[in-house]
N, C-alpha and C positions, 0 to 999 in steps of 0.2 A: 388654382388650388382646388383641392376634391371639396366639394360643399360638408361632406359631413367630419372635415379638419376641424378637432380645438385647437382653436389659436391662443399661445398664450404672450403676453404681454412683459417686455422686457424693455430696460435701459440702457444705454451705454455706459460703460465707466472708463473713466478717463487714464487712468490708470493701472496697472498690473501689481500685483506681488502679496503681500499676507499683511498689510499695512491696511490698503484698499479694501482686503476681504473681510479683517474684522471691519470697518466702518460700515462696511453694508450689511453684516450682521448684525452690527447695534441699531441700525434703521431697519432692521424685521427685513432684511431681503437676502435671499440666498444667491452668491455671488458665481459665474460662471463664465462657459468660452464655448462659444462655437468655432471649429474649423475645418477643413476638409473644401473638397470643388476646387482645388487649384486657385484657394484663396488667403488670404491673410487671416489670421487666428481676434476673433473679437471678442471681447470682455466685457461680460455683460451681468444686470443683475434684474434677477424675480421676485415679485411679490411672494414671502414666504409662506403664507395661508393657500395661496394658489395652486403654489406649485406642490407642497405636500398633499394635498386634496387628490393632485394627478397619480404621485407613487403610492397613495395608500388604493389606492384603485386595483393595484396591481397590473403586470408587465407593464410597467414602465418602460422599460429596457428596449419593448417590442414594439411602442408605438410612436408614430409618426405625429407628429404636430408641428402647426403653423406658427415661427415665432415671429410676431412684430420688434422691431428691435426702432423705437421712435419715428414708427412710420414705414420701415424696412423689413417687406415680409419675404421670408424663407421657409423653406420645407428644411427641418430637423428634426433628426432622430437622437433620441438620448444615448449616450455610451459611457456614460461611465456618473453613477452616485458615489458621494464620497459621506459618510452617515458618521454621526458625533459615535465615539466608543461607547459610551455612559447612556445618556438618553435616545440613542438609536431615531436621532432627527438629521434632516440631508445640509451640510456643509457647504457643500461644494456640486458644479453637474456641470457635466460636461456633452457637448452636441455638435453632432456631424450632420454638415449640412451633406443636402441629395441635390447629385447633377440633374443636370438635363434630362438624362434618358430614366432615371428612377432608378437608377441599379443602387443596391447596395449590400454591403454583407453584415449579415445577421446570425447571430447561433442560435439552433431551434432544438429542445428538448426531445429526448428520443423515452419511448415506451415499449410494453412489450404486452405481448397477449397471450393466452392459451399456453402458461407456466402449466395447469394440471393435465394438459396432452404431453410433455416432458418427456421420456424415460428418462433421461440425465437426472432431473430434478428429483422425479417420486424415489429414485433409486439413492437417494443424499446428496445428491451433487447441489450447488449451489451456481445463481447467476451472478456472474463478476461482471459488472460493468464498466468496460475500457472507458468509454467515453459519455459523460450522462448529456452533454449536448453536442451540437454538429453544426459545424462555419457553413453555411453555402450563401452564394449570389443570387438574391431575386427581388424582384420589384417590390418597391416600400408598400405597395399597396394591398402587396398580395402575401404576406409575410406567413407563411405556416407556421398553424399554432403547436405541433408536435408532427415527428413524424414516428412510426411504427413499425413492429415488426412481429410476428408469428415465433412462438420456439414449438411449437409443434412439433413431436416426431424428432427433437434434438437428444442426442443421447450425451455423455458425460465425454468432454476432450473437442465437442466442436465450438465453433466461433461464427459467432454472427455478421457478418460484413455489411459496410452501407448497402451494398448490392440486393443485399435480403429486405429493404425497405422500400418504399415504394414515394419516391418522388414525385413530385408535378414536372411536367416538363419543362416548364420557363426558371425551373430551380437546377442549381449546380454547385456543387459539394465545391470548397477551397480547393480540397486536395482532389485533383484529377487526373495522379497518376499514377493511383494505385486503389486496387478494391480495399481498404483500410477497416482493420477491427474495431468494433462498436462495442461487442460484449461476450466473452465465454461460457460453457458448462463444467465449473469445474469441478472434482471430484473433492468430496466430502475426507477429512483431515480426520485419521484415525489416532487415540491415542491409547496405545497398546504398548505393555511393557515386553519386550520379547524375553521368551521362556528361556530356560537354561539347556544347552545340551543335554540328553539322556546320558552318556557318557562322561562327561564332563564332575559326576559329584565322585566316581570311582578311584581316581586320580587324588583328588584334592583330599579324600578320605582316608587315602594310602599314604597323604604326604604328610598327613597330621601328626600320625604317631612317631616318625623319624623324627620329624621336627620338636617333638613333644619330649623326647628322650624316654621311649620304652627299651629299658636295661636290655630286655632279650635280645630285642631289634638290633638292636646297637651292638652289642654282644657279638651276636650274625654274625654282624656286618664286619665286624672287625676280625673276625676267627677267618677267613680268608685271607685278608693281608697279611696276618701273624707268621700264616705258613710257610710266607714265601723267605721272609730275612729275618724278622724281628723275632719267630719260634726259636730259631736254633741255639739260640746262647744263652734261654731258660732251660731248653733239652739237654746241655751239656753239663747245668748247675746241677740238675737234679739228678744225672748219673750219678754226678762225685758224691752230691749229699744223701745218695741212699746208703753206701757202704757205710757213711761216717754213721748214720744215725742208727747201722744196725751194728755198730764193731764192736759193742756192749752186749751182747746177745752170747756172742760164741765165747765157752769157758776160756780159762786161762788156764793154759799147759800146766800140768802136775810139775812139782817139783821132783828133781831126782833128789834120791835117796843117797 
Protein backbone atom coordinates (compact mmCIF):
# COMPACT_ATOMS: atom_id res chain seq x y z
CA UNK A 1 0.00 0.00 0.00
CA UNK A 2 1.45 3.70 -0.95
CA UNK A 3 2.50 5.04 2.61
CA UNK A 4 0.71 8.38 2.22
CA UNK A 5 -3.09 5.92 2.06
CA UNK A 6 -5.74 6.95 4.74
CA UNK A 7 -6.70 3.93 5.80
CA UNK A 8 -9.99 3.77 7.18
CA UNK A 9 -11.49 1.45 9.54
CA UNK A 10 -14.44 -0.74 9.06
CA UNK A 11 -16.45 -3.92 10.23
CA UNK A 12 -18.20 -6.66 8.86
CA UNK A 13 -21.78 -7.03 8.96
CA UNK A 14 -23.35 -10.04 9.13
CA UNK A 15 -26.04 -9.31 7.25
CA UNK A 16 -27.57 -7.33 4.15
CA UNK A 17 -30.84 -5.42 3.57
CA UNK A 18 -32.47 -1.99 5.33
CA UNK A 19 -33.15 -3.89 8.58
CA UNK A 20 -29.21 -4.33 9.19
CA UNK A 21 -28.67 -0.71 7.84
CA UNK A 22 -30.93 1.10 10.13
CA UNK A 23 -29.23 -0.79 13.15
CA UNK A 24 -25.96 0.47 12.20
CA UNK A 25 -27.34 3.83 11.95
CA UNK A 26 -28.67 3.81 15.43
CA UNK A 27 -24.98 2.63 16.56
CA UNK A 28 -23.60 6.01 14.75
CA UNK A 29 -22.05 3.92 11.73
CA UNK A 30 -22.75 4.45 8.24
CA UNK A 31 -23.44 1.13 6.56
CA UNK A 32 -21.80 0.02 3.26
CA UNK A 33 -20.43 -2.59 0.43
CA UNK A 34 -17.44 -2.97 -1.16
CA UNK A 35 -17.35 -4.91 -4.62
CA UNK A 36 -15.64 -5.33 -7.78
CA UNK A 37 -11.75 -7.48 -8.52
CA UNK A 38 -13.70 -10.42 -9.53
CA UNK A 39 -14.99 -10.84 -6.09
CA UNK A 40 -17.82 -11.30 -3.79
CA UNK A 41 -19.71 -7.96 -2.79
CA UNK A 42 -18.95 -7.33 1.32
CA UNK A 43 -21.14 -5.52 3.78
CA UNK A 44 -19.57 -3.49 5.82
CA UNK A 45 -19.90 -0.51 8.37
CA UNK A 46 -17.83 2.93 9.25
CA UNK A 47 -17.37 4.84 12.01
CA UNK A 48 -19.75 7.74 11.31
CA UNK A 49 -17.62 10.84 12.57
CA UNK A 50 -14.81 9.33 10.40
CA UNK A 51 -16.05 8.87 7.54
CA UNK A 52 -17.85 12.24 7.22
CA UNK A 53 -14.57 14.03 8.12
CA UNK A 54 -13.29 12.20 4.83
CA UNK A 55 -16.37 13.61 2.30
CA UNK A 56 -16.39 17.05 3.90
CA UNK A 57 -12.74 17.14 2.70
CA UNK A 58 -14.00 17.21 -0.59
CA UNK A 59 -13.49 14.72 -3.81
CA UNK A 60 -14.40 12.12 -2.05
CA UNK A 61 -15.35 10.46 -5.17
CA UNK A 62 -11.66 10.88 -6.45
CA UNK A 63 -9.80 9.40 -3.56
CA UNK A 64 -8.35 6.23 -2.99
CA UNK A 65 -8.15 4.83 0.44
CA UNK A 66 -6.97 1.83 2.41
CA UNK A 67 -9.91 0.01 4.00
CA UNK A 68 -9.30 -2.45 6.96
CA UNK A 69 -12.35 -4.46 7.10
CA UNK A 70 -11.18 -6.54 10.72
CA UNK A 71 -7.89 -6.92 9.86
CA UNK A 72 -8.42 -7.13 5.92
CA UNK A 73 -6.77 -4.38 4.06
CA UNK A 74 -7.85 -3.38 0.56
CA UNK A 75 -7.18 -0.56 -1.70
CA UNK A 76 -10.96 1.13 -2.34
CA UNK A 77 -12.05 3.77 -4.18
CA UNK A 78 -15.50 5.38 -3.10
CA UNK A 79 -18.36 5.27 -5.89
CA UNK A 80 -21.23 6.03 -5.01
CA UNK A 81 -22.61 8.31 -1.54
CA UNK A 82 -26.08 8.04 -0.92
CA UNK A 83 -26.87 11.54 1.48
CA UNK A 84 -30.18 11.72 3.87
CA UNK A 85 -32.60 14.39 1.51
CA UNK A 86 -33.38 16.69 4.61
CA UNK A 87 -29.92 16.97 6.61
CA UNK A 88 -27.64 16.39 3.56
CA UNK A 89 -25.63 13.55 6.02
CA UNK A 90 -24.11 10.12 4.07
CA UNK A 91 -26.53 7.15 4.43
CA UNK A 92 -25.27 4.71 2.66
CA UNK A 93 -21.32 4.25 0.46
CA UNK A 94 -20.47 2.36 -1.62
CA UNK A 95 -16.51 1.02 -2.75
CA UNK A 96 -14.80 -0.62 -5.61
CA UNK A 97 -12.16 -2.31 -4.74
CA UNK A 98 -8.66 -1.83 -7.18
CA UNK A 99 -6.98 -5.10 -8.98
CA UNK A 100 -3.79 -5.93 -9.18
CA UNK A 101 -2.40 -3.71 -11.80
CA UNK A 102 -4.27 -0.32 -10.46
CA UNK A 103 -6.42 0.35 -13.39
CA UNK A 104 -9.47 1.93 -12.69
CA UNK A 105 -12.28 4.21 -14.18
CA UNK A 106 -12.79 7.38 -12.93
CA UNK A 107 -14.87 10.63 -14.28
CA UNK A 108 -12.60 13.72 -14.22
CA UNK A 109 -14.11 17.21 -14.64
CA UNK A 110 -13.48 19.18 -17.83
CA UNK A 111 -12.57 23.25 -17.92
CA UNK A 112 -12.15 25.68 -20.25
CA UNK A 113 -9.73 28.62 -20.79
CA UNK A 114 -9.33 31.72 -22.95
CA UNK A 115 -13.58 32.31 -23.14
CA UNK A 116 -12.44 36.25 -23.92
CA UNK A 117 -10.21 35.08 -27.17
CA UNK A 118 -13.75 33.61 -28.37
CA UNK A 119 -15.14 35.19 -31.44
CA UNK A 120 -18.24 32.82 -31.06
CA UNK A 121 -18.55 34.13 -27.34
CA UNK A 122 -17.72 38.19 -27.69
CA UNK A 123 -20.18 38.07 -30.68
CA UNK A 124 -23.29 36.44 -28.12
CA UNK A 125 -22.82 33.05 -28.60
CA UNK A 126 -22.81 31.11 -25.51
CA UNK A 127 -20.79 27.73 -24.19
CA UNK A 128 -23.03 24.70 -24.04
CA UNK A 129 -21.40 22.02 -22.27
CA UNK A 130 -22.26 18.39 -23.74
CA UNK A 131 -20.38 16.79 -21.05
CA UNK A 132 -19.18 18.60 -17.73
CA UNK A 133 -17.25 15.33 -16.77
CA UNK A 134 -15.28 12.53 -18.74
CA UNK A 135 -14.99 8.34 -17.90
CA UNK A 136 -11.36 7.41 -18.77
CA UNK A 137 -8.93 4.56 -17.43
CA UNK A 138 -6.04 5.36 -15.26
CA UNK A 139 -4.15 4.50 -12.43
CA UNK A 140 -5.59 5.09 -8.83
CA UNK A 141 -2.64 6.82 -8.10
CA UNK A 142 -2.39 9.04 -10.74
CA UNK A 143 -6.08 10.30 -10.99
CA UNK A 144 -6.29 13.74 -12.83
CA UNK A 145 -7.75 16.50 -11.12
CA UNK A 146 -9.41 18.17 -14.29
CA UNK A 147 -8.66 18.02 -17.74
CA UNK A 148 -8.71 21.32 -20.18
CA UNK A 149 -9.26 22.85 -23.01
CA UNK A 150 -8.52 26.34 -25.09
CA UNK A 151 -11.76 27.93 -26.98
CA UNK A 152 -9.39 30.35 -28.49
CA UNK A 153 -10.07 31.45 -31.89
CA UNK A 154 -13.59 29.37 -31.61
CA UNK A 155 -16.22 31.11 -33.66
CA UNK A 156 -20.07 30.47 -33.12
CA UNK A 157 -21.34 26.56 -34.74
CA UNK A 158 -17.95 24.90 -33.59
CA UNK A 159 -17.60 21.91 -31.06
CA UNK A 160 -14.96 21.17 -28.87
CA UNK A 161 -13.94 17.39 -29.02
CA UNK A 162 -11.96 15.15 -26.33
CA UNK A 163 -9.28 15.54 -28.98
CA UNK A 164 -8.90 19.32 -28.35
CA UNK A 165 -7.79 18.35 -24.49
CA UNK A 166 -4.70 17.25 -23.75
CA UNK A 167 -4.45 13.92 -21.90
CA UNK A 168 -1.51 12.18 -19.97
CA UNK A 169 -0.58 9.29 -21.76
CA UNK A 170 -1.19 6.38 -19.26
CA UNK A 171 -5.04 8.05 -19.33
CA UNK A 172 -7.78 6.70 -21.77
CA UNK A 173 -11.19 8.08 -22.46
CA UNK A 174 -14.10 4.90 -22.05
CA UNK A 175 -15.17 5.74 -25.40
CA UNK A 176 -12.41 5.02 -27.83
CA UNK A 177 -14.04 4.93 -30.75
CA UNK A 178 -14.91 8.03 -31.56
CA UNK A 179 -13.48 11.80 -31.22
CA UNK A 180 -16.91 12.48 -28.96
CA UNK A 181 -18.33 16.10 -28.27
CA UNK A 182 -17.30 17.78 -24.91
CA UNK A 183 -18.95 21.12 -25.49
CA UNK A 184 -20.26 23.71 -28.33
CA UNK A 185 -20.46 27.54 -29.44
CA UNK A 186 -23.76 28.13 -29.78
CA UNK A 187 -25.40 30.91 -31.20
CA UNK A 188 -27.15 33.56 -29.08
CA UNK A 189 -31.35 33.03 -29.26
CA UNK A 190 -32.86 36.19 -30.74
CA UNK A 191 -36.18 37.27 -29.66
CA UNK A 192 -37.71 39.24 -32.35
CA UNK A 193 -41.19 39.58 -33.40
CA UNK A 194 -41.15 39.51 -37.25
CA UNK A 195 -42.51 42.73 -39.04
CA UNK A 196 -45.60 42.60 -41.21
CA UNK A 197 -45.34 42.49 -45.06
CA UNK A 198 -45.06 46.08 -46.64
CA UNK A 199 -47.86 44.83 -48.78
CA UNK A 200 -49.84 42.88 -46.71
CA UNK A 201 -51.95 46.22 -44.78
CA UNK A 202 -53.28 47.14 -48.56
CA UNK A 203 -55.34 44.14 -48.91
CA UNK A 204 -56.66 43.82 -45.51
CA UNK A 205 -57.62 47.73 -45.75
CA UNK A 206 -59.48 47.09 -48.96
CA UNK A 207 -61.22 43.92 -47.43
CA UNK A 208 -62.53 46.13 -44.56
CA UNK A 209 -64.92 48.09 -46.06
CA UNK A 210 -66.76 45.14 -48.29
CA UNK A 211 -66.79 43.48 -45.10
CA UNK A 212 -67.98 46.50 -43.38
CA UNK A 213 -71.06 47.10 -45.81
CA UNK A 214 -70.20 50.52 -47.41
CA UNK A 215 -73.61 50.98 -49.44
CA UNK A 216 -71.61 52.40 -52.59
CA UNK A 217 -69.27 49.36 -52.55
CA UNK A 218 -71.78 47.15 -52.30
CA UNK A 219 -73.95 49.03 -54.75
CA UNK A 220 -70.79 48.61 -57.31
CA UNK A 221 -70.71 45.49 -56.78
CA UNK A 222 -73.98 44.40 -57.38
CA UNK A 223 -74.84 46.93 -60.48
CA UNK A 224 -72.71 44.26 -62.60
CA UNK A 225 -74.69 41.20 -61.97
CA UNK A 226 -78.11 43.20 -62.22
CA UNK A 227 -77.20 43.60 -65.95
CA UNK A 228 -76.65 40.46 -66.93
CA UNK A 229 -80.57 38.59 -65.69
CA UNK A 230 -81.88 40.16 -62.79
CA UNK A 231 -82.12 44.13 -64.88
CA UNK A 232 -84.37 43.10 -67.31
CA UNK A 233 -87.73 42.43 -65.83
CA UNK A 234 -87.35 46.11 -63.69
CA UNK A 235 -86.47 47.37 -67.48
CA UNK A 236 -89.66 45.93 -68.81
CA UNK A 237 -91.89 47.23 -65.55
CA UNK A 238 -90.84 50.70 -65.98
CA UNK A 239 -91.66 50.84 -69.96
CA UNK A 240 -95.31 49.73 -69.11
CA UNK A 241 -95.32 52.19 -65.84
CA UNK A 242 -94.14 55.24 -67.81
CA UNK A 243 -97.21 55.54 -70.32
CA UNK A 244 -99.66 54.55 -67.22
CA UNK A 245 -98.12 57.34 -65.04
CA UNK A 246 -98.14 59.88 -68.04
CA UNK A 247 -101.88 58.83 -69.58
CA UNK A 248 -103.25 61.75 -67.38
CA UNK A 249 -101.34 64.37 -69.03
CA UNK A 250 -102.87 64.20 -72.70
CA UNK A 251 -106.53 66.02 -72.89
CA UNK A 252 -109.41 64.23 -73.36
CA UNK A 253 -110.91 64.46 -76.98
CA UNK A 254 -113.51 67.24 -77.55
CA UNK A 255 -116.82 66.15 -77.72
CA UNK A 256 -118.81 66.31 -80.92
CA UNK A 257 -121.19 68.69 -81.29
Amino acid sequence: MASNMITLEATARGRAGKGAARQARRENKIPGVIYGDNQAPTTIALDYATLWKQVLKGKFLATVFELDVDGQKSRVIPRDVQLDPVRDTPLHVDFLRIGEDGIIRVAVPVRFTNESLSPGLKRGGALNVVRHVVEVFCHYDKIPTHFEASLEGLEIGRSIHISAFKLPDDVTPVIRNRDFTVATIAGAVKQEEEAPAPGAAAPAAGAAPAAGGDAKAAAAAGAKPAAGKGAAAPAAGAKAAAPAAGAKAPAKPAAKK
